[in-house]
N, C-alpha and C positions, 0 to 999 in steps of 0.2 A: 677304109675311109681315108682320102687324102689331108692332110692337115688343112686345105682350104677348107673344104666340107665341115670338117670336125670345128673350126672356128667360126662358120655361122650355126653350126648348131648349139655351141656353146653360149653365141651371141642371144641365140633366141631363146636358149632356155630362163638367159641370166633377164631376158626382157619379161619374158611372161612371169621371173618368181616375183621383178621389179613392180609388176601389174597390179601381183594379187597381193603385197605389201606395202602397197600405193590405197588397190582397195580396200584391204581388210584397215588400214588404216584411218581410212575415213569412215569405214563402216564403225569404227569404234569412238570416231571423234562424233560423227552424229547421235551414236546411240550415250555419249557423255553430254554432250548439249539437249538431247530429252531428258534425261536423265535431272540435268542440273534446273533444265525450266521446267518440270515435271516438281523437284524438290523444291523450288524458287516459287514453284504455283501454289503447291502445299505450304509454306510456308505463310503465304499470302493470304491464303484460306484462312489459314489459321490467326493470325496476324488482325485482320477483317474481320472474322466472326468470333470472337473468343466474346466471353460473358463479361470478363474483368477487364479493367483499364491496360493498353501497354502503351509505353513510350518510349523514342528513342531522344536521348538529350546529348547536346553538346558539353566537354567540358566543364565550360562558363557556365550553363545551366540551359542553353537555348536550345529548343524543340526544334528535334530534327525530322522526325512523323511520331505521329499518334491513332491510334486504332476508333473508331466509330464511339466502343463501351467506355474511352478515356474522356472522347471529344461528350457523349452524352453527361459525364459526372460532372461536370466543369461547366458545361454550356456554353463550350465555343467549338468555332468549326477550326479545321483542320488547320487551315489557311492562317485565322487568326494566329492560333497559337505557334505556327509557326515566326509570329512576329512579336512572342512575348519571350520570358524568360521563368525559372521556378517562382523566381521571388516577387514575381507578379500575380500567381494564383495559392502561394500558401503562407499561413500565416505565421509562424514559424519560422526562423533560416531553412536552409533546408543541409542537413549534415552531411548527405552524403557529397555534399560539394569541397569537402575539404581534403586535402591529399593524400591524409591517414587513410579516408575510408574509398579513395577511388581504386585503392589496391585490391579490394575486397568487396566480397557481398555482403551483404544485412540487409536486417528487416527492421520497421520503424513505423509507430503510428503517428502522423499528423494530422491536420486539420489543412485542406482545401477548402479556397472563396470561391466560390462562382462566378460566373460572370452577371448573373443576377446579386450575389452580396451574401447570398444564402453559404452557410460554415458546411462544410462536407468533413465526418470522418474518414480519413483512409486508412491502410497498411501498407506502406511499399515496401516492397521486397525489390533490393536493387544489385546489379551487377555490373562490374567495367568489360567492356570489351577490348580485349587487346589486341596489338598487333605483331608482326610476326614478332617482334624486339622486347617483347613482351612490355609492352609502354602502353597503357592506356589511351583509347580514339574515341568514345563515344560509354556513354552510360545506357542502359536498358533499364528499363524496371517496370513491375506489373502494380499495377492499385485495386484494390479490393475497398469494395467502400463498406465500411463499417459502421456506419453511423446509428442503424437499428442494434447494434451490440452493444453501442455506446451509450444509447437511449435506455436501454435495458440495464445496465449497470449501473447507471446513472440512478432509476428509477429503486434498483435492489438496494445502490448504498443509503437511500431517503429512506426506504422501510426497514432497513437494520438502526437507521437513526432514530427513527420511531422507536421502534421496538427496544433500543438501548433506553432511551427516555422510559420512556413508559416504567423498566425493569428500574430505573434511578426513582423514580419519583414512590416505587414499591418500597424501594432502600428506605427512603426516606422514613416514610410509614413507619420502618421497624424502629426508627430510632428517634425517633417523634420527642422524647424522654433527654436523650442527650441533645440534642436541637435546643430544647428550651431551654435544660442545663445552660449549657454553653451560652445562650443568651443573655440568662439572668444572671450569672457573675456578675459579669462588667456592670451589666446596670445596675443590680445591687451594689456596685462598689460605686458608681457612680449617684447612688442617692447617699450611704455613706459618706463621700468626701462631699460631699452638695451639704448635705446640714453639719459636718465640721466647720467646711469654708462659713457658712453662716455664725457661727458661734468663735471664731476666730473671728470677725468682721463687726461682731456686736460686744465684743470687749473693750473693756475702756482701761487704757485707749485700743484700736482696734489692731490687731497682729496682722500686719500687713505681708509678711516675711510667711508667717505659715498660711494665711491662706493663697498664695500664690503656689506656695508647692500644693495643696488641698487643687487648684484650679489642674495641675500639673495633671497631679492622679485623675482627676477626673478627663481631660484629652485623651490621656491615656487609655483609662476604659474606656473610652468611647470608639477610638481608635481598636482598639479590641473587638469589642462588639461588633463593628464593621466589617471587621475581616472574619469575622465567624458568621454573620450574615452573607460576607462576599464567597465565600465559599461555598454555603449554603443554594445562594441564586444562582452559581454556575453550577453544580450539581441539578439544579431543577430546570434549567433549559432547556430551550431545546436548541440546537445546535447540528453542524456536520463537522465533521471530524475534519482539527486544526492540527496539524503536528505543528513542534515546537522541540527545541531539544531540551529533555530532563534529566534532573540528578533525581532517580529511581529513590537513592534514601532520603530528600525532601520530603519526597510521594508520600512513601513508607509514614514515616513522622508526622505528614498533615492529616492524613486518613485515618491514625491511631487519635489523634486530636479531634477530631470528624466525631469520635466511637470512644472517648476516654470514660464518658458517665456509663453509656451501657455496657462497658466492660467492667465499669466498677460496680454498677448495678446487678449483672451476673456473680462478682465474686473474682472475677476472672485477671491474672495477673498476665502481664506480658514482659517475652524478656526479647531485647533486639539483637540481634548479630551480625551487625549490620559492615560491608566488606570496605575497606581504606580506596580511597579515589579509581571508583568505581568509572567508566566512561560512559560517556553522556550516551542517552538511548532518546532516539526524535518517536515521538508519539503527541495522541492528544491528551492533555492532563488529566480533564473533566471525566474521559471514555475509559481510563487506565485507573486512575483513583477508584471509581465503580466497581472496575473488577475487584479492586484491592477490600473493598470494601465488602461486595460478594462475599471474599474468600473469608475475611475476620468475622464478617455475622453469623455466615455457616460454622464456623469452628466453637463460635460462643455456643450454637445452637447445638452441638455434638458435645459439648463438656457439659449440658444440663443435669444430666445425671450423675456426673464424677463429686466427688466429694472437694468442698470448698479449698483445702490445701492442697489437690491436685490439680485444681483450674489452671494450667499455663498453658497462654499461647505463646510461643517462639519463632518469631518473623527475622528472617535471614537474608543478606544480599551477598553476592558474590561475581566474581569474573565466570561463568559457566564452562566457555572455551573461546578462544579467538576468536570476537566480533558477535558475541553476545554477553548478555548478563543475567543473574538467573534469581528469582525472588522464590525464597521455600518460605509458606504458612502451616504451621506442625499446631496438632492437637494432642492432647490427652483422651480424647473424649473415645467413644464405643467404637469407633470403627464404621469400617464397610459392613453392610450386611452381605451372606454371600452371593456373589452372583450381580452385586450389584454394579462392579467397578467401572466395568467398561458400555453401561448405561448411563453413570454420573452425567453428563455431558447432553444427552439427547433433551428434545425439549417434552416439556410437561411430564418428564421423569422426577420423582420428589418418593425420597423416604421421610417429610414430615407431612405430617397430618393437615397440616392446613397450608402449607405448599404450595405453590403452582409448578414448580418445576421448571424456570425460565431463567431463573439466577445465573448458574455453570452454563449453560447454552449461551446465553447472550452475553455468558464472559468468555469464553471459545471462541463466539465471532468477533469480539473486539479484538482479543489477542491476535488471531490469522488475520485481520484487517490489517494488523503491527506489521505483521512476517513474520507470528511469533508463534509459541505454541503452547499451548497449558496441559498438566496431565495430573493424573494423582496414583500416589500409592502408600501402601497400608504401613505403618512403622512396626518395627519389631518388636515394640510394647503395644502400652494403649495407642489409640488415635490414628492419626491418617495424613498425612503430609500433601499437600498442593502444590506442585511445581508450576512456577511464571517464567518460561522464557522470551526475554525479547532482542533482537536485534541493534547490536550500539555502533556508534560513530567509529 
């Protein structure tokens, strides 16, 4: 073959590999452009027909599309919402608008308005989308409406309210004895200093000097009596659970005050152990005194049978570990029976006779309402110790 020959065969061959590297190249750019509208489709599918709310938001907050199951939760069309902002359908700020969290995802329950006025509960679950610079362009996030879960807890934490009530006003019953106690002090001291001040008053000449302190004593008890009654009426309400921040050995203190005649009426001495600047634990006063209460009436009621110089209850506070604080109520008394320990807690379990068994259950759920936990076990002598923990500041 002459070198002519040989350089258009060369030419031709280098044309046709040109051909089918020309072809095979576009045969690959089309089968990427199906490919990508194929995935763009699905996507869209999915995007359209999902169950849950999805949205795409701008930075600022501003709706960039939203899905059919977002536009139905809210009750605006597409359209609209693309001419509103978050802060125009929820009621709330809305967090993940701030710079900390556009870095990241999370999940969050808020509350959505309607476009009717109507509260929606949600859950967003949100994500930044980034760019190649890894810089934040657009927010996603899916909404799951919650509001039948929210109705439902709602409606659970009013019949644990109940049910706490109900177990308070049983309290009460048992201590029917210290209740009056407590009342008639003050007032007995207050008819006391009432016919002194008279007899101070009817001296001649009349002692002006002691019946003013006589009037003193008497504000006094009266004042007393109040806050023994004020105690009283918040212990019998009804109510839903207020947190509030407490010092735990106030509690301890006003509760033993609450139960000082029926402990004296059992026989029964109490010693405190009570721990140096304890930190504050947020709970509700009313719902945690109850328990407290629970636990000292059960102990009285387990030392019934110990002999009168063995009667000691020993209530303790302490730091438990890092961000809790721990309340022990120790007995003397008989014990567990066996097999019964890790029943204590269930409802309508009772090893007394005339029992309902609702006391430690409906003090279990107050405690876990706390974030807290309650447990008990047997001491190396007599009796039975009750651990309290709750979660502090």
């Amino acid at each position: 073959m002459n070198p002519k020959d040989e350089k258009a065969l060369l030419q031709s061959v280098a044309l046709q590999n040109a051909d089918s590297v020309f072809r095979a190249r576009q045969r690959a750019e089309q089968a990427l452009i199906k490919r990508t509208e194929a995935s763009e489709e699905r996507w869209r599918s999915l995007f359209e027909n999902a169950s849950v709310g999805i949205g795409l938001l701008e930075l600022d907050g501003r709706f960039v599309a939203t899905n059919p199951a977002f536009q139905q939760m809210v009750g605006y069309t597409d359209e609209e919402l693309l001419l509103l902002t978050t802060s125009d359908i929820t009621v709330e700020a809305a967090p993940w608008l701030s710079t900390k969290v556009r870095e990241a995802s999370g999940r969050i329950e808020m509350r959505l308005r309607r476009k009717d006025g109507e509260l929606v509960w949600a859950e967003v679950s949100t994500s930044a989308v980034l760019t190649d610079a890894g810089t934040p362009s657009l927010f996603a996030g899916v909404v799951v409406d919650i509001t039948e879960r929210k109705r439902a807890e709602e409606a659970l934490r009013l019949a644990q309210a109940e049910l706490a009530h109900a177990s308070r006003v049983m309290v009460m019953g048992q201590i029917t004895a210290s209740i009056a106690h407590e009342v008639n002090q003050p007032l007995a001291a207050v008819v006391v200093s009432g016919n002194a001040g008279l007899r101070w008053l009817d001296a001649n000449p009349p002692n002006l000097r002691e019946a003013r302190d006589t009037l003193r004593r008497i504000i006094k008890d009266g004042n007393r009596a109040s806050e023994v009654l004020g105690r009283i009426r918040a212990l019998l309400q009804k109510r839903t659970l207020d947190r509030t921040g407490l010092d735990l050995n106030d509690l301890i203190r006003d509760t033993i005050a609450v139960t000082a005649h029926e402990l004296q009426r059992h026989r029964v001495s109490v010693q405190l152990e009570l721990g140096d600047e304890l930190p504050t634990v947020m709970g509700d006063r009313v719902q945690l005194q109850q328990v407290l209460l629970n636990l000292i009436l059960n102990a009285v009621d387990a030392m019934a049978d110990a002999t009168d110089g063995t009667r000691v209850l020993r209530i303790g506070s302490r730091i438990d570990e890092p961000g809790s604080v721990l309340i022990e109520v120790r007995d003397c008394g008989k014990g567990f029976e066996p097999g019964s320990v890790d029943r204590l807690f269930e409802a309508f379990f009772t090893t007394k006779p005339a029992g309902l068994g609702m006391g430690l259950s409906v003090s279990q759920t107050i405690v876990e309402a706390h974030g807290g936990r309650i447990w008990a076990t047997a001491n190396d002598g007599p009796g039975a110790t009750l651990h309290l923990s709750l979660p502090s500041l």
